[in-house]
C-alpha positions as CSV (number, residue, x, y, z in Angstrom):
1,X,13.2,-4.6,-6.7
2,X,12.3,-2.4,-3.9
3,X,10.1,-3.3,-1.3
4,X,6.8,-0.4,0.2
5,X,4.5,-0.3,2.8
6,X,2.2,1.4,3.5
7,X,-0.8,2.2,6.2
8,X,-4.4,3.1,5.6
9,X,-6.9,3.8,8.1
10,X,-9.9,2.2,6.4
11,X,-10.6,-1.2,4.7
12,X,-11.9,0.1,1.6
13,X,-8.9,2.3,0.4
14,X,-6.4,0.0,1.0
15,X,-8.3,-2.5,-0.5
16,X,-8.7,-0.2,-3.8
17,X,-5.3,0.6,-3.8
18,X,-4.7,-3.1,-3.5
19,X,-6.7,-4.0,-7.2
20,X,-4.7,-1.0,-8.6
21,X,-1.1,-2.2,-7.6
22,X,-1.9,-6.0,-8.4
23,X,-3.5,-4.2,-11.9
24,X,0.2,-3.2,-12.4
25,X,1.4,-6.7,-12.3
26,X,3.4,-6.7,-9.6
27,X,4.9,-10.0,-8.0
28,X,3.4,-9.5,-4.8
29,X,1.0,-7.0,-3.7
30,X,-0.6,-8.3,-0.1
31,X,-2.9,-6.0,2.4
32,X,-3.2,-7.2,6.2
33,X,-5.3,-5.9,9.4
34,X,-3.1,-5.0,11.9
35,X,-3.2,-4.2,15.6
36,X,-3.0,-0.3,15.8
37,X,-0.3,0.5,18.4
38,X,-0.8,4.3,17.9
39,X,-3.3,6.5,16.4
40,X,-1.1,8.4,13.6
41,X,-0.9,4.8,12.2
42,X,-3.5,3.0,10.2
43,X,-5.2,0.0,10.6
44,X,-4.7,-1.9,7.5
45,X,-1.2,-2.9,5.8
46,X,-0.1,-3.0,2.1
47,X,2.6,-4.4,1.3
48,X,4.2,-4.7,-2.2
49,X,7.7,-5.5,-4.2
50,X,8.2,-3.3,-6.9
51,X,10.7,-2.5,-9.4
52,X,12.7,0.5,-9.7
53,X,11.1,1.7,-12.8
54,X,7.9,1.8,-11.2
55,X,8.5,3.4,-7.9
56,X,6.6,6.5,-8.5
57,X,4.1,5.3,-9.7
58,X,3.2,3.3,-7.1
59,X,4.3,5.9,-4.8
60,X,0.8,8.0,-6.5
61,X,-1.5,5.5,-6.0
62,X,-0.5,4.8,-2.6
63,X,-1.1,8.7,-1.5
64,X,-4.2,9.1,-3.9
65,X,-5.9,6.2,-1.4
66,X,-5.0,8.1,1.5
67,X,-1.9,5.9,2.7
68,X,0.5,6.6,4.7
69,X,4.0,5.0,2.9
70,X,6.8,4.0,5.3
């Protein structure tokens, strides 16, 4: 298992990107709010563990919601 995060600037896309990932059945797929110390980074959190196999996929939906991985 590997282990993403990634930033979005606004509530709704992280949100969608949210259902898709928990869709995929991973074990844990949580968004936050966060306090934005800078503005190249977003506002909303989504963190996720996700197996090897999957990585690029989940690296797509992240980026075709607009997030920023890290």
């Amino acid at each position: 298992m590997s282990y993403v995060e990634a930033h979005f600037n606004h509530a709704d896309e992280a949100r969608m990107c949210e259902i898709k990932l928990q869709s995929l059945r991973l074990p844990s797929v949580r968004m936050t709010e966060e306090v934005q110390t800078s503005p190249e980074v977003g506002a909303y959190l989504l963190q996720a563990e996700v197996p090897q196999q999957m990585w690029e996929r989940v690296q797509v939906i992240i980026q075709d919601h607009s997030g920023l991985p890290s």
